[in-house]
C-alpha positions in Angstrom: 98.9 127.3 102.8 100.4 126.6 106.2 101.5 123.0 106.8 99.6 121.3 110.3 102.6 120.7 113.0 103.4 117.3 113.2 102.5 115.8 117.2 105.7 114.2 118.4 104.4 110.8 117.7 103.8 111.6 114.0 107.7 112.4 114.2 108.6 109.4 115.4 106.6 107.2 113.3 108.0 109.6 110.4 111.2 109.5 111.8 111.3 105.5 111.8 109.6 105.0 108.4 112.4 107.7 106.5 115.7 105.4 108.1 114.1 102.1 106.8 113.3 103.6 103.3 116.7 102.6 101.7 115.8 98.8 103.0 112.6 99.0 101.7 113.6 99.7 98.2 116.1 97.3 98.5 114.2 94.5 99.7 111.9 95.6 96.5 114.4 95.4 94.3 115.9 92.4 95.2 112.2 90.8 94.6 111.4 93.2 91.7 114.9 91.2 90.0 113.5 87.8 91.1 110.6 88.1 89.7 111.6 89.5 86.4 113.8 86.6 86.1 111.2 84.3 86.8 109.4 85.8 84.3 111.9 85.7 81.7 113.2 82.0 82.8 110.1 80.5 83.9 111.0 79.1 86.9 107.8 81.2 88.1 105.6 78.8 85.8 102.4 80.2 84.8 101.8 82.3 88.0 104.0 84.9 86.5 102.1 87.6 85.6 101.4 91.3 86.4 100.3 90.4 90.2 103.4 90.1 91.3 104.0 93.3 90.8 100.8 94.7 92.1 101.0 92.5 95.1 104.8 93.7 95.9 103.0 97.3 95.2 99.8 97.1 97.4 102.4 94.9 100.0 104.6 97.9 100.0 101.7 100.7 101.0 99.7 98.1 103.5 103.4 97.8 105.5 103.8 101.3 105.3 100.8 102.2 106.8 100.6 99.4 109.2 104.1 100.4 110.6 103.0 104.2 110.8 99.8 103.2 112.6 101.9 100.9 115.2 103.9 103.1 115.5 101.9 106.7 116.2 100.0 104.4 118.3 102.8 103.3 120.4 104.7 106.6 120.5 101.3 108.1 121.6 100.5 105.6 124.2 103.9 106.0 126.0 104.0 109.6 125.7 100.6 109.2 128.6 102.6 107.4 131.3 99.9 105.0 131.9 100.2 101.1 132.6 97.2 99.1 131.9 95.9 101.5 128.8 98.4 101.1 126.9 98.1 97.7 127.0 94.6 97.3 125.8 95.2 99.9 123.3 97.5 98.5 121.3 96.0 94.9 121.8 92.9 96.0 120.3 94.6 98.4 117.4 97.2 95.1 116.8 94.1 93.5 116.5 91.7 95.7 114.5 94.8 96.3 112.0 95.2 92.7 111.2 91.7 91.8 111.0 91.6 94.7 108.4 94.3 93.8 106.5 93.0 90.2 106.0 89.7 91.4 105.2 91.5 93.7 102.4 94.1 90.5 101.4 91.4 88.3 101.3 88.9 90.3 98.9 92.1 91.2 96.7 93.4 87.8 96.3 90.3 86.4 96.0 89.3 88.9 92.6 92.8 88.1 91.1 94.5 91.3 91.7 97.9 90.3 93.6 99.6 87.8 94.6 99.6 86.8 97.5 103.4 85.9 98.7 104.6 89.5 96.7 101.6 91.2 99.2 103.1 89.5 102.1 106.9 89.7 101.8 106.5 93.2 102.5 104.5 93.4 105.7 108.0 91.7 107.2 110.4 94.2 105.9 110.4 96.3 109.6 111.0 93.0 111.3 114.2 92.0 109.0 115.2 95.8 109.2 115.5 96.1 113.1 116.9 92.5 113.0 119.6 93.7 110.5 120.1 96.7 112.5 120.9 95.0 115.8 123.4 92.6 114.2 124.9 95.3 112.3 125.3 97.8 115.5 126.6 95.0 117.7 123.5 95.6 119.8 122.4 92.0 120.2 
């Protein structure tokens, strides 16, 4: 079976999402261990239960795919050499992809199958990873 060639916007969005893997399953980690210890000390009160870990699990793919989307979409866009297009573009796919994702929180949150702050968390890893990057690189 041959394998489709990757466009080179698909390698950069691949590209990006492989360096902030390790940070990813840090970041998960680090929340996995505080909620297992809220769990097991109860400082989580009764919301401890299994949706924090579905949440940190559906939070995990939504980011992934939401950063692969912005990001084929950007490296697409700039690969044209237009102005205004671009623009527009990713205003309306920022938009659609939000609106989505809302939609999708909302109707998960609202049948009780994640939580909603271990859904979020991970939507802000690429933020804290770039941040991190540019403080660790000197590049601020």
């Amino acid at each position: 079976m041959m394998m489709k060639k990757l466009e080179p916007a698909e390698k950069i969005a691949i590209t990006e999402l492989r360096a902030m893997l390790p940070f990813f399953l840090i970041c998960d980690g680090v929340i996995a261990l505080i909620c297992i210890s809220g769990i097991i000390f109860g400082f989580l009160g009764s919301s401890a239960d299994y949706t924090l870990f579905t949440g940190l699990v559906f939070g995990n793919i939504a980011s992934v795919l939401n950063f692969y989307l912005m990001a084929y979409a950007a490296g697409k866009l700039t690969m044209r050499g237009e102005n205004k297009k671009p623009r527009r573009f990713i205003g309306l796919s920022y938009g659609v992809r939000i609106i989505t994702l809302f939609a999708i929180y909302y109707a998960l949150m609202t049948l009780g199958v994640i939580n909603p702050v271990t859904a979020v968390i991970p939507l802000l890893y690429p933020s804290f990873h770039y941040k991190l990057k540019a403080i660790f690189n000197k590049s601020v």
